[in-house]
N, C-alpha and C positions, 0 to 999 in steps of 0.2 A: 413518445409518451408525454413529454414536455409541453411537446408543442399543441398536443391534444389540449390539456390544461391551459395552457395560456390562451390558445382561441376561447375554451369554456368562460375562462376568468372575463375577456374582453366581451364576451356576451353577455354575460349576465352582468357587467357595469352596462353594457347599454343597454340592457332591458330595465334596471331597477333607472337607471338615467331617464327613458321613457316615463316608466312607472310614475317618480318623482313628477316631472312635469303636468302630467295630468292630473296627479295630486294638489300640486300647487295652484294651477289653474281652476282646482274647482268641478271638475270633469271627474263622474263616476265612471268607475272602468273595473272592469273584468280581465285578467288575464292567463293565458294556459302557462305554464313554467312546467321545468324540468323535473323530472323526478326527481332527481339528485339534489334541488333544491333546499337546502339548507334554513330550518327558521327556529326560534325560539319558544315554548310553549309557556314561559313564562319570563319575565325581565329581568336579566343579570344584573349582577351590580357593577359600576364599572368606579374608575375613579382614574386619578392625575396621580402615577406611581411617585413616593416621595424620588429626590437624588440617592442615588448608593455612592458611599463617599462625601471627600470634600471638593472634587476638582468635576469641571465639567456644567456642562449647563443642566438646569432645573426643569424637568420634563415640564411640557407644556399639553401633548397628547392625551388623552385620556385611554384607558385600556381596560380589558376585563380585569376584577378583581382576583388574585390567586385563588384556586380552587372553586369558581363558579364554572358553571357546564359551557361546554361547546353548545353549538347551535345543532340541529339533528335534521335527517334530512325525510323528506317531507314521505319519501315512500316507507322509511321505519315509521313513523308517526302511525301511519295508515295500515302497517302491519300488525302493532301493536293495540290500534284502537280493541274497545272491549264492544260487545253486542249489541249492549244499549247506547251507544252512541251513532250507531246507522240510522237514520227515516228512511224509509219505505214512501215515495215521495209520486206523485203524478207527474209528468211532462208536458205529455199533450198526446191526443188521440189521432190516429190516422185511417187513410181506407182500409187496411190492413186491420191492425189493432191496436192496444192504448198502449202507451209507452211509458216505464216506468224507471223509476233509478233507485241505488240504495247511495243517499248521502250523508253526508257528516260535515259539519260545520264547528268550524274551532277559531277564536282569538289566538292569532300568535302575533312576534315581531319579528318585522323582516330583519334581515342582516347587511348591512351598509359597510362597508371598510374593515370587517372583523367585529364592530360594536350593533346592539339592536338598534333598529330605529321606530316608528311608528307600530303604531298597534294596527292590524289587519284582520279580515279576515280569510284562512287556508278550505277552499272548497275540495274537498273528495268525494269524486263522482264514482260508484261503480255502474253501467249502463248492463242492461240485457246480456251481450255477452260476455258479460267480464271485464273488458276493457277498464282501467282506472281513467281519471283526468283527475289533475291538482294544477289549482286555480287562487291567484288573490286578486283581494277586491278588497278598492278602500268605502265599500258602502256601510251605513251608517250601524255603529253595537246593536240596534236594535231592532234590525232589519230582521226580519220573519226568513223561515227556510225557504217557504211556497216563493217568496221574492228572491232570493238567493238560487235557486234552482229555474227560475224564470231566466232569469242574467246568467246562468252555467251555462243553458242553453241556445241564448241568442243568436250565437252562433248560425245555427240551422236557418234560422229566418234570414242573416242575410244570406248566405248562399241560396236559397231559396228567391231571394229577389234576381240576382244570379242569374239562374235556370228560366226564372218568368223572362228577366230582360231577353235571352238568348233565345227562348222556345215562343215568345209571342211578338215580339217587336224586334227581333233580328238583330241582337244587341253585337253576334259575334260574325254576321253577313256585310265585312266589308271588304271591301279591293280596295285600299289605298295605296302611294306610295309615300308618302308624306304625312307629319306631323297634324298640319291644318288639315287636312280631308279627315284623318280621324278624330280630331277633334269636335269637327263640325258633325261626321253621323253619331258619336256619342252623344252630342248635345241632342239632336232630335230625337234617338233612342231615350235619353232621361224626358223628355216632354211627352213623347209617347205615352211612358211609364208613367210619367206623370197625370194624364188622362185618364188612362185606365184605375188609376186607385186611387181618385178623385170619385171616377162611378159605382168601382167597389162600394166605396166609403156609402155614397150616397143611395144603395138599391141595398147597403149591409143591413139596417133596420129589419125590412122583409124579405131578407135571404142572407140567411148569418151561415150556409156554406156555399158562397158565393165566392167563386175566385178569380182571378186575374183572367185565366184561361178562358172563365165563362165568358166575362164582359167580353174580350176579343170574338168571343164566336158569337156571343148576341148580335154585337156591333157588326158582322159580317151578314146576319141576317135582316137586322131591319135599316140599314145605310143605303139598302138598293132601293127601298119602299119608300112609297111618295107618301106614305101617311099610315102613323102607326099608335096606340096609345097604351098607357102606363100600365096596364092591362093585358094587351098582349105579350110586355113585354113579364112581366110577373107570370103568367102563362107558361112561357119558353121556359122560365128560371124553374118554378115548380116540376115541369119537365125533367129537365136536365136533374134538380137534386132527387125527385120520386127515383130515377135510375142509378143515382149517387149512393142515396140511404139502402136501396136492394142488398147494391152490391158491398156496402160496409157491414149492414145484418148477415150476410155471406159467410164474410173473412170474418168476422170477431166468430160467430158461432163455430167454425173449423177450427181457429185456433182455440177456443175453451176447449175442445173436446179432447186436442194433441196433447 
């Protein structure tokens, strides 16, 4: 059981040790933490305990003041919240259907060496199935929730890039035995990538569900042709999403009805 503890304790100095650094650096960051996570919902008072006694040295440490609270840990916070602190919050839409979350956003202060430190904010995510997430973020007091819930889930997008590099550009199709050899197909997998959401970007104007997957099978279709114009290729894409939007009017209609 000890020793359970003491890995916890070394983790969570190197996670607030991370933390810090991107703090310092300037670098907005998001992060999942444990449940058991430990924070402050409002700032203790702390103070330099006087000596007791005449002998001995003059504490120098600072420490919480007698009788201020412990720090609480982040899944009672979450148990205890009251109703009206959930939003009922959008994510983002899929083929499938729209994704939603119930969250809560709170100021608290983290806890550094047993004392608070910086003001943060503690994100509580409830997703579709239940599932929680608790999350801090040193983004700015007066960041909106809609942006806060953007950054809870960014997550998804990179893994998302993930799946594109692997399913469209062979990100995980190597045979190496060596360092160099995979270092050299990751580099053309990232230019690859880098290609395709270069052409995204530039055909997303007139096709905003336009995705990585499409460009590669465009790109498959008019790379053989000796000549082809901006027309046909808008053509394909209208294509491709007229059978896109069918089948999402599909699944959201089934799911309202379950």
């Amino acid at each position: 059981m000890i020793r359970i503890e003491e890995r916890y304790a070394v983790f969570l100095k190197r996670l607030h040790s991370k933390l810090d650094k991107l703090d310092g650096e300037n670098f907005l960051y998001i992060a999942d933490i444990p449940i058991d996570t430990r924070v402050w919902l409002e700032r203790p008072k702390v103070e330099v305990p006087k000596r007791k006694g005449d002998r001995g040295r003059h504490p120098t440490r600072k420490q919480l003041v007698e009788g201020e609270p412990k720090p609480t840990k982040v899944r009672k916070i979450a148990e205890e919240l009251p109703d009206d602190a959930w939003n009922h919050i959008f994510l983002r839409d899929t083929e499938r259907k729209d994704i939603w979350c119930d969250m809560a956003c709170l100021r608290v202060y983290q806890v550094r060496d047993g004392l608070p430190d910086h003001e943060s904010w503690l994100i509580i995510r409830k997703d579709d199935n239940e599932e929680m997430k608790y999350q801090l973020s040193n983004a700015s007091p007066i960041a909106t929730k809609n942006r806060l819930a953007e950054m809870s889930c960014s997550r998804y997008w990179i893994e998302r890039a993930f799946e594109d590099g692997k399913g469209e550009v062979g990100m995980a199709d190597y045979e190496v035995r060596g360092w160099t050899g995979w270092h050299h197909h990751m580099t053309m997998v990232l230019l690859a990538m880098l290609f395709l959401l270069i052409l995204q970007l530039k055909w997303k104007d007139k096709a905003p569900m336009l995705t990585i997957q499409d460009v590669r099978e465009i790109l498959e279709v008019i790379l053989p042709k000796r000549s082809i114009t901006n027309r046909d290729i808008l053509n394909i894409i209208k294509e491709k999403h007229k059978t896109r939007k069918s089948a999402r009017r599909s699944h959201h209609k089934k799911n309202s009805k379950a």
